[in-house]
ZAMAR-971176 format. One record per residue (C-alpha): residue in three letters; y, z, x. Coordinates in pm, 1 decimal, always signed. Example, Ala and Ser with C-alpha at 12.3 -4.5 7.8 and 13.67 -1.06 7.14 Angstrom:
<rs>
   rolo          v          w          u
    Ala     -450.0     +780.0    +1230.0
    Ser     -106.0     +714.0    +1367.0
</rs>
This chain:
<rs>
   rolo          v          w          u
    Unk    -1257.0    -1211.7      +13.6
    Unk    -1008.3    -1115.1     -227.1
    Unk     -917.7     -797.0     -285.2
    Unk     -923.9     -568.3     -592.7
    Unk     -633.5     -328.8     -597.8
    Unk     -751.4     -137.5     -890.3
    Unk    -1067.5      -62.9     -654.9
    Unk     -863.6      +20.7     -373.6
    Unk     -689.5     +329.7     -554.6
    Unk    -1055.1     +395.2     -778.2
    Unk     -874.4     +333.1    -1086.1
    Unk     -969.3     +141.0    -1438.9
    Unk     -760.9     -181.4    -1496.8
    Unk     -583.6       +8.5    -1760.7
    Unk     -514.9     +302.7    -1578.1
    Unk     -170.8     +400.1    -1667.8
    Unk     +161.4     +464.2    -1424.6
    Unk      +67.2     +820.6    -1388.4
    Unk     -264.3     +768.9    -1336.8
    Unk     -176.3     +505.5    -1070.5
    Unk      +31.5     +768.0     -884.9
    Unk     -209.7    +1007.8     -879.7
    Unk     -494.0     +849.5     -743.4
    Unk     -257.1     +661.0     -463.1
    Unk     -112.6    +1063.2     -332.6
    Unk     -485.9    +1136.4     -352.1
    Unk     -616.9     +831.9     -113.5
    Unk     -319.5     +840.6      +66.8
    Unk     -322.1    +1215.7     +160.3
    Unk     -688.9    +1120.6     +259.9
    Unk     -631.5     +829.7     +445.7
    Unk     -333.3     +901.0     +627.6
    Unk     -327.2     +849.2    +1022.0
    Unk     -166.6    +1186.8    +1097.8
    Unk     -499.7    +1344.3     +943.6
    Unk     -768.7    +1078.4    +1001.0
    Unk     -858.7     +983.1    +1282.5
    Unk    -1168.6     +819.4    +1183.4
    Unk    -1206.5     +437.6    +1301.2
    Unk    -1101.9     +227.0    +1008.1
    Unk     -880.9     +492.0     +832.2
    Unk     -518.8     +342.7     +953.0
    Unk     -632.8      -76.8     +782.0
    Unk     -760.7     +160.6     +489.0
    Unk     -397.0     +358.4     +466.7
    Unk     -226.6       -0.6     +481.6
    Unk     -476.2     -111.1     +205.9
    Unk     -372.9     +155.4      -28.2
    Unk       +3.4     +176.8      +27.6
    Unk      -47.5     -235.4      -32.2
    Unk     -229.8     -169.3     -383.4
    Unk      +11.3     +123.5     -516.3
    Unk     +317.9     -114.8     -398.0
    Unk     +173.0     -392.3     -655.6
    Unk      +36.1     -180.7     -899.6
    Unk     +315.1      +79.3     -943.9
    Unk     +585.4     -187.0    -1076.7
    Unk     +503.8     -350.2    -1430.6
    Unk     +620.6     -715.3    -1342.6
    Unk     +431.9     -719.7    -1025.1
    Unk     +124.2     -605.1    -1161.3
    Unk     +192.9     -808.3    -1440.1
    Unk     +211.7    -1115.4    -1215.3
    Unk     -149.2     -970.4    -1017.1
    Unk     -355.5     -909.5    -1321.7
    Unk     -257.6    -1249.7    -1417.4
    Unk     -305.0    -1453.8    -1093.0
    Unk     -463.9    -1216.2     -843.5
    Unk     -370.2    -1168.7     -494.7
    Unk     -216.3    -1500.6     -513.9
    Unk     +104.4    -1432.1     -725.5
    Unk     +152.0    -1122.7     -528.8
    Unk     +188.2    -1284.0     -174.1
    Unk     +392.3    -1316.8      +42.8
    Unk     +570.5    -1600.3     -132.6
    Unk     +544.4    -1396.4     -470.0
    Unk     +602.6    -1040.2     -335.1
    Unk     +875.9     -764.7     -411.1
    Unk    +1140.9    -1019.4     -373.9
    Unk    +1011.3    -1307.2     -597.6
    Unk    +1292.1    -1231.4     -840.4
    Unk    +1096.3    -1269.4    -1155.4
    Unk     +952.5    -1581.7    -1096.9
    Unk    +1290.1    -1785.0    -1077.7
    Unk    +1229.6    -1993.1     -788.9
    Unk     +862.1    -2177.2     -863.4
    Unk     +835.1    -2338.4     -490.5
    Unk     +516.4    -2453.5     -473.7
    Unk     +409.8    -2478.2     -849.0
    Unk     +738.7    -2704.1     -926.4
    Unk     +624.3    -2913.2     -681.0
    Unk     +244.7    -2964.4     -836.0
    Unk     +386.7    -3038.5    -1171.4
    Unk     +630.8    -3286.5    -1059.6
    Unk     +410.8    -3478.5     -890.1
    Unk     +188.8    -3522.3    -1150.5
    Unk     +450.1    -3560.8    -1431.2
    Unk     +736.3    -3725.1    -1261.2
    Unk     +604.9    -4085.1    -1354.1
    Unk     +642.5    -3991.4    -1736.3
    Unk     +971.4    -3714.7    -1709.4
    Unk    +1245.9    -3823.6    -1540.7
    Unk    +1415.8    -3489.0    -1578.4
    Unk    +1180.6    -3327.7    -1355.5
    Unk    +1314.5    -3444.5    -1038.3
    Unk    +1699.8    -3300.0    -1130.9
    Unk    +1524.9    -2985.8    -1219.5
    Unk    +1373.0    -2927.6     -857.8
    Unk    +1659.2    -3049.1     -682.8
    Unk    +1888.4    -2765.3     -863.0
    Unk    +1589.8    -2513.3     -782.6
    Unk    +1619.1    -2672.8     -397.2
    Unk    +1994.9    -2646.9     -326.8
    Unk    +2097.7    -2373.0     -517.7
    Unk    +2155.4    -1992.1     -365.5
    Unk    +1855.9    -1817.6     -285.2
    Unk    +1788.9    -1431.0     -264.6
    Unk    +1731.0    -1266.3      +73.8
    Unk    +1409.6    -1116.2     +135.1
    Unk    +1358.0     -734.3      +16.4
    Unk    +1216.3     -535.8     +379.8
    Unk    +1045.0     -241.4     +424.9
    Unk    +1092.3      +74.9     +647.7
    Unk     +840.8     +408.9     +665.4
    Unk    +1036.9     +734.1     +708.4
    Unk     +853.8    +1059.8     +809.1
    Unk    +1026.1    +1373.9     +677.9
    Unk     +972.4    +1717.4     +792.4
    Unk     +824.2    +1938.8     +516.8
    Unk    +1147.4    +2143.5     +416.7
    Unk    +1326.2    +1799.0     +423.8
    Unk    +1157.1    +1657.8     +167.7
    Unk    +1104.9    +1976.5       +3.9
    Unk    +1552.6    +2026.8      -27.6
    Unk    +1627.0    +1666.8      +46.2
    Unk    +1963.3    +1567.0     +237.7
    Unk    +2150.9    +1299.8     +450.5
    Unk    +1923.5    +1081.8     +693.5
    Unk    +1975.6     +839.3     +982.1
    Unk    +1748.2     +571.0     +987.3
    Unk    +1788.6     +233.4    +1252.5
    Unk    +1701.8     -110.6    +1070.5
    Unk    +1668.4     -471.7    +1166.3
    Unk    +1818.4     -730.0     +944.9
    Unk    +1906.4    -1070.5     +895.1
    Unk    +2324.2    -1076.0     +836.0
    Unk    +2529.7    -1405.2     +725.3
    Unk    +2681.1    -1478.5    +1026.4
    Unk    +3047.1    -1410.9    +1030.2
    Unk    +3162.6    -1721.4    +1193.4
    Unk    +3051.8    -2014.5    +1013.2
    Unk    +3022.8    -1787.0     +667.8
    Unk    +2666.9    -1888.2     +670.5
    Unk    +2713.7    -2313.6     +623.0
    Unk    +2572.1    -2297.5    +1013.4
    Unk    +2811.9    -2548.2    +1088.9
    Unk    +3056.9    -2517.7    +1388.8
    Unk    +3441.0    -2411.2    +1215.3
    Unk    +3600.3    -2679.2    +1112.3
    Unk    +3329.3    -2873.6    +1012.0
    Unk    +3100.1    -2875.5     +766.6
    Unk    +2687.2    -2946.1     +673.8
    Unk    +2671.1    -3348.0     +537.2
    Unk    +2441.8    -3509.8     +271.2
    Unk    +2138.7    -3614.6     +426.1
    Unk    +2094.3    -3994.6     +451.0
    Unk    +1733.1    -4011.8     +417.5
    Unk    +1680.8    -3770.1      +89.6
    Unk    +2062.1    -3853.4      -22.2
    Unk    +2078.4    -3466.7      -69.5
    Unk    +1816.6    -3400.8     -276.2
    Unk    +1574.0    -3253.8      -49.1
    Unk    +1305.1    -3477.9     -119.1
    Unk    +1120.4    -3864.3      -63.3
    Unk     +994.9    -4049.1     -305.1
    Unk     +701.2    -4276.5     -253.7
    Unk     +543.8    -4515.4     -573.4
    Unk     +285.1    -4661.4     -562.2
    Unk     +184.4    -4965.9     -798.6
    Unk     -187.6    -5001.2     -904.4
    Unk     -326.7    -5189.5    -1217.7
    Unk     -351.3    -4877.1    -1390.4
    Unk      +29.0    -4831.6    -1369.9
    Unk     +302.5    -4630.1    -1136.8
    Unk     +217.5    -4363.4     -936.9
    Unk     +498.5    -4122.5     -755.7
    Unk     +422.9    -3902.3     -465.5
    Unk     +740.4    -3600.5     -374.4
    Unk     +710.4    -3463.0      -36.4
    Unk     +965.2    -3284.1      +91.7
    Unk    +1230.4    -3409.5     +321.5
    Unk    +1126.3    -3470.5     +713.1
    Unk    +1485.3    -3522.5     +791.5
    Unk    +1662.1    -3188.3     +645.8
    Unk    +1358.3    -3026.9     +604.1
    Unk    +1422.4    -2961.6     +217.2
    Unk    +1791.3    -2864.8     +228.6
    Unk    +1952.1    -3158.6     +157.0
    Unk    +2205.2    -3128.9     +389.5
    Unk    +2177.8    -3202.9     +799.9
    Unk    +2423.7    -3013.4    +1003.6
    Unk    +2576.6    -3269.2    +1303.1
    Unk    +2758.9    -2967.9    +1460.6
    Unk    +2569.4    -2667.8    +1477.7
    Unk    +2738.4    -2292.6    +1476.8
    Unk    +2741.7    -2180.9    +1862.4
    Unk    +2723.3    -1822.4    +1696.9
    Unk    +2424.4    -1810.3    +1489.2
    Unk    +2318.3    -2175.0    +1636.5
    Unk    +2332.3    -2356.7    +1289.6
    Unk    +2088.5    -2101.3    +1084.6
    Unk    +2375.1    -1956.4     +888.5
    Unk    +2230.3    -1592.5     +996.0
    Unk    +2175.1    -1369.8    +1251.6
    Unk    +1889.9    -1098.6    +1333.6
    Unk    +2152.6     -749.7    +1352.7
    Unk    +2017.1     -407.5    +1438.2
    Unk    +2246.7     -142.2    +1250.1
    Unk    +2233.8     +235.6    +1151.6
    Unk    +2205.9     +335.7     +797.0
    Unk    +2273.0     +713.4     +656.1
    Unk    +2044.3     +743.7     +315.4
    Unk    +2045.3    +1037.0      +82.6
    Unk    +1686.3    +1162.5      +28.5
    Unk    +1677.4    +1329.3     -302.1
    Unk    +1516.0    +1700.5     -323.9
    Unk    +1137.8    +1695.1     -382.4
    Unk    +1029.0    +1347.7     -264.2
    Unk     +659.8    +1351.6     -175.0
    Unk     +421.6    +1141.9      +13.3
    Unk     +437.2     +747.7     -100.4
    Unk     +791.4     +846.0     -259.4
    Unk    +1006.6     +471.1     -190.4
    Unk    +1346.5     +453.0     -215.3
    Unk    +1538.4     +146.1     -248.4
    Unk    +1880.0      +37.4      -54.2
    Unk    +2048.8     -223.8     -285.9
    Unk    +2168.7     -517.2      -52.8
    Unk    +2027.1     -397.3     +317.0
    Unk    +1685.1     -634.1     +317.0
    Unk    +1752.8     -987.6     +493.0
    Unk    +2033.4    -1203.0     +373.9
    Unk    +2029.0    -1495.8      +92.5
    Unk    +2064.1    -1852.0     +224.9
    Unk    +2302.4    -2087.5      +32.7
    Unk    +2572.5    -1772.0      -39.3
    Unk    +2241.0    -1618.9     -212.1
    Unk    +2166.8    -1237.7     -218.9
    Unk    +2052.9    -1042.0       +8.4
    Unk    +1731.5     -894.3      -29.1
    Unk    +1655.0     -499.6      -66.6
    Unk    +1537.0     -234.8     +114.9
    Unk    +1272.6      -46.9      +39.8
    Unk    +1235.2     +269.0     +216.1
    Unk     +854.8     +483.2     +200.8
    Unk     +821.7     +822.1     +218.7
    Unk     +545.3    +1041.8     +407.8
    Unk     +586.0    +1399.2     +495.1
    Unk     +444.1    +1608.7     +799.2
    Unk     +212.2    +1928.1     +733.1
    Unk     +336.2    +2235.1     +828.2
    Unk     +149.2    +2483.8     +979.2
    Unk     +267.6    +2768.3     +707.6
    Unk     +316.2    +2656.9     +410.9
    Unk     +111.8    +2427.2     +213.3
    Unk     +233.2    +2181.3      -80.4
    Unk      +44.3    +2105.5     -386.5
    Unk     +299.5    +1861.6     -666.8
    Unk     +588.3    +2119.6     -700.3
    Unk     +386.8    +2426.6     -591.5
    Unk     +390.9    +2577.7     -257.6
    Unk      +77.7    +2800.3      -95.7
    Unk      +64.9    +3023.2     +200.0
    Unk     -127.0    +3339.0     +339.7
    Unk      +21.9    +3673.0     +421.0
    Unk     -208.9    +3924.5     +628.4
    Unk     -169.7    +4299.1     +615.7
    Unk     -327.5    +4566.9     +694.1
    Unk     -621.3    +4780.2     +525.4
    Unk     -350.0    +5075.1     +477.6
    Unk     -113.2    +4846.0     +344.0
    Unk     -340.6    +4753.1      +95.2
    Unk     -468.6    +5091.9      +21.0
    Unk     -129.1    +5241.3       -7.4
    Unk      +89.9    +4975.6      -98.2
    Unk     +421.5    +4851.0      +57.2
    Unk     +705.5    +4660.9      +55.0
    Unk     +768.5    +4375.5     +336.3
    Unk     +937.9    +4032.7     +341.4
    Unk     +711.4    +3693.6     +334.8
    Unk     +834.6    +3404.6     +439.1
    Unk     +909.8    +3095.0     +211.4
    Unk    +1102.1    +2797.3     +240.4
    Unk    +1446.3    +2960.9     +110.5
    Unk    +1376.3    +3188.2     +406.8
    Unk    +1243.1    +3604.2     +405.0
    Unk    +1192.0    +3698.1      +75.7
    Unk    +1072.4    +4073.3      -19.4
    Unk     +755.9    +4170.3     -181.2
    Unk     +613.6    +4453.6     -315.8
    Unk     +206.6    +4508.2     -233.0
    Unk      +86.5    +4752.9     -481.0
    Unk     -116.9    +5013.7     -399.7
    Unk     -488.6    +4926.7     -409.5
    Unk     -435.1    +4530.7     -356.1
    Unk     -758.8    +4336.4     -315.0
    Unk     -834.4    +4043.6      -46.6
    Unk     -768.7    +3687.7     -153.8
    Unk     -491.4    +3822.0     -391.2
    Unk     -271.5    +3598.1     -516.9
    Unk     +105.7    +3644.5     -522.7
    Unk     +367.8    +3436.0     -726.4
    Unk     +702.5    +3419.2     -633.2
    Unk     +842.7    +3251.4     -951.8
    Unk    +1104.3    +2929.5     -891.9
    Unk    +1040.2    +2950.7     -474.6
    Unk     +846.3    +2619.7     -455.1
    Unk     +933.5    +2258.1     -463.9
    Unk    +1221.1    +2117.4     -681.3
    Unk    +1090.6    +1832.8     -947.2
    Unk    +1252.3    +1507.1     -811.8
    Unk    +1498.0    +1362.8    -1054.7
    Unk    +1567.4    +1763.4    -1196.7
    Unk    +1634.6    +1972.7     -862.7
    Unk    +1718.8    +2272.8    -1088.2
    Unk    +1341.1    +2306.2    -1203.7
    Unk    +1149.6    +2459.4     -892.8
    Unk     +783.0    +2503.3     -894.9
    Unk     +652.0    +2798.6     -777.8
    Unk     +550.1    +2945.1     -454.8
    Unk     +210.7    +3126.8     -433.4
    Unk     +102.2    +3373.9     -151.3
    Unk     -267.5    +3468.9     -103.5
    Unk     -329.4    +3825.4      +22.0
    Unk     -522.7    +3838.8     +356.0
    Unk     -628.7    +4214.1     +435.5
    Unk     -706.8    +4314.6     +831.0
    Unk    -1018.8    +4499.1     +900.6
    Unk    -1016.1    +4670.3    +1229.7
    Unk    -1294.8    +4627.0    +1453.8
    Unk    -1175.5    +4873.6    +1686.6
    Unk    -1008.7    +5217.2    +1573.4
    Unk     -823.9    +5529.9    +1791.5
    Unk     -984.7    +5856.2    +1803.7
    Unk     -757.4    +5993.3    +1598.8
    Unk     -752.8    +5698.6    +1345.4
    Unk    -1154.8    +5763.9    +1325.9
    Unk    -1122.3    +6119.6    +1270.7
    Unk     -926.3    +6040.0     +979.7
    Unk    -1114.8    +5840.8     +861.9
    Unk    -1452.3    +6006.7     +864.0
    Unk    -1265.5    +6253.8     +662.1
    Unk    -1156.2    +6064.9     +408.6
    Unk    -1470.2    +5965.4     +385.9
    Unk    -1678.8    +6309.3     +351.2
    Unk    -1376.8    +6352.4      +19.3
    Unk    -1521.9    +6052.4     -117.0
    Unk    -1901.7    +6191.7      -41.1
    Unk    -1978.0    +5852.6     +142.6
    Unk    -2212.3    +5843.1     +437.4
    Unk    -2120.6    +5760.9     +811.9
    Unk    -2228.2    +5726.3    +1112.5
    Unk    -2305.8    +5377.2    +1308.0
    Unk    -2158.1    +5108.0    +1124.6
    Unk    -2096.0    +5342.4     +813.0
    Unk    -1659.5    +5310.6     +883.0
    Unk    -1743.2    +4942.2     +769.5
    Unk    -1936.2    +4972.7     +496.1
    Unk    -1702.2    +5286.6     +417.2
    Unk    -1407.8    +5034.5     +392.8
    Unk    -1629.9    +4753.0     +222.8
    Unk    -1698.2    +5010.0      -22.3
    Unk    -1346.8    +5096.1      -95.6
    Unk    -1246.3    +4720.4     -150.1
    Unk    -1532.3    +4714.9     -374.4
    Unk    -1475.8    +4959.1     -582.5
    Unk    -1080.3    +4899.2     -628.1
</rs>
């Protein structure tokens, strides 16, 4: 069954680019295998990062809304080059046509030998939380298919070169007619002999044995830019699989998906945490340092702070991607620590502060003697 990306990421079919974005962080954060472990969730994850890939860039959603899953395929995918290179669908009109256009045949056999682009390849990246949060240099390991040196990608031993195949005479393709009373008929298949090419190579390459390329593992530094988020992709002009026919190479498109960390937590450009003090602190007020993700910073507690305060260190959270000088901002929730225990001493003191404030003691009165001092701050 087919499937409906605009269902996937629970979006309208004229949801706009923002909206798009949105929903796929939301599904994504939900779905991801670091967090669900449910059966099911990891096929769902691969689902979604699928949909946003097609729906987040115009000409390929463009091409889906128009033909479906089919004209985002393989065959169609982020490397179909704006729909220069028909394949299949050049085919299917020739051989319907090619009894009444004679220019239709010249037309695919341009299409057949010319260069064609590499295919664009994709690599997931998991960041740490301040990486992505200040960005920086990155090693990453990829697998690629390279024009092999030797034979400059003709796949043909040095020396020598490919030769016009005999059965197609170079064009890539048989002909077959058929007469009936109702006129001539013409059937195009492609080539059995060269497989398409047009050319048949009689000495093959020892190096890349007569593909013209070769499968290379290589190392790759790549800058990730300050305040990349989950889903972020980046793309690395010229590093997907090489072009045959002196074609491009493809791209590489590399996705983006941070790890939680235990302290801080990230929501768009804002940052949230918890600080815990104690029940004097809060009473009395203090200064001590928190920790954010420029490192210790101070802050002042005022006297009389209440739990589940919230804090805002101004320009402390994430940097907005594309403007690293606008920081969001980092918010700190107040946590206050109620003793269950107390000193002699500390009790003492306490029951008198409590007798000032004409509040009753006894068993369990300390606790509702501090309750009622949160309370009524």
């Amino acid at each position: 069954m087919a499937r409906d990306y605009y269902e996937t990421l629970g979006v309208s079919r004229d949801a706009d680019k923002e909206e798009i974005k949105h929903a796929y962080r939301r599904q994504a954060r939900k779905y991801h295998p670091d967090v669900n472990k449910e059966p099911g969730a990891e096929e769902r994850f691969k689902e979604i990062n699928r949909a946003y890939e097609v729906l987040s860039e115009p000409e390929t959603r463009a091409r889906y809304d128009r033909f479906g899953e089919a004209g985002v395929n393989a065959g169609a995918g982020v490397g179909f080059q704006d729909m220069g290179d028909m394949g299949g669908f050049a085919d299917i009109f020739e051989s319907i046509f090619s009894g009444f256009a004679g220019s239709a045949g010249g037309t695919t056999q341009r299409r057949r030998s010319g260069p064609v682009r590499g295919d664009d390849l994709r690599l997931d990246l998991k960041l740490d939380f301040r990486e992505a949060v200040f960005g920086g240099e990155k090693e990453i390991r990829i697998s690629h298919l390279e024009t092999c040196e030797i034979c400059s990608g003709s796949g043909a031993k040095p020396g020598t070169r490919p030769r016009a195949c005999s059965t197609c005479t170079g064009t890539g393709q048989v002909r077959r007619v058929t007469r009936t009373p109702f006129g001539s008929f013409t059937q195009v298949s492609t080539c059995p002999t060269c497989n398409g090419t047009g050319m048949v190579i009689e000495d093959k390459c020892d190096a890349c044995d007569g593909k013209g390329e070769k499968q290379v593992t290589k190392k790759l530094k790549i800058s990730i830019p300050p305040g990349v988020d989950n889903g972020t992709r980046l793309r690395i002009s010229s590093e997907g699989d090489a072009g045959q026919r002196s074609g491009p190479p493809g791209d590489l498109y590399v996705y983006l998906f941070i790890n939680e960390d235990e302290e801080f937590h990230r929501d768009g450009i804002n940052i949230h945490s918890e600080l815990k003090i104690s029940y004097l602190q809060a009473i009395l007020g203090c200064r001590l340092e928190a920790n954010t993700v420029d490192g210790p910073q101070e802050l002042l507690i005022p006297p009389g702070t209440q739990p589940n305060t919230v804090m805002t260190l101004e320009n402390r959270g994430v940097p907005r991607l594309g403007n690293p000088v606008s920081r969001g901002d980092h918010m700190i929730t107040v946590l206050i620590d109620i003793p269950n225990k107390l000193t002699t001493e500390e009790r003492e003191l306490l029951e008198k502060l409590a007798k000032i404030k004409g509040d009753r003691t006894g068993k369990g009165g300390l606790e509702g003697f501090l309750g009622n001092f949160f309370h009524q701050r």
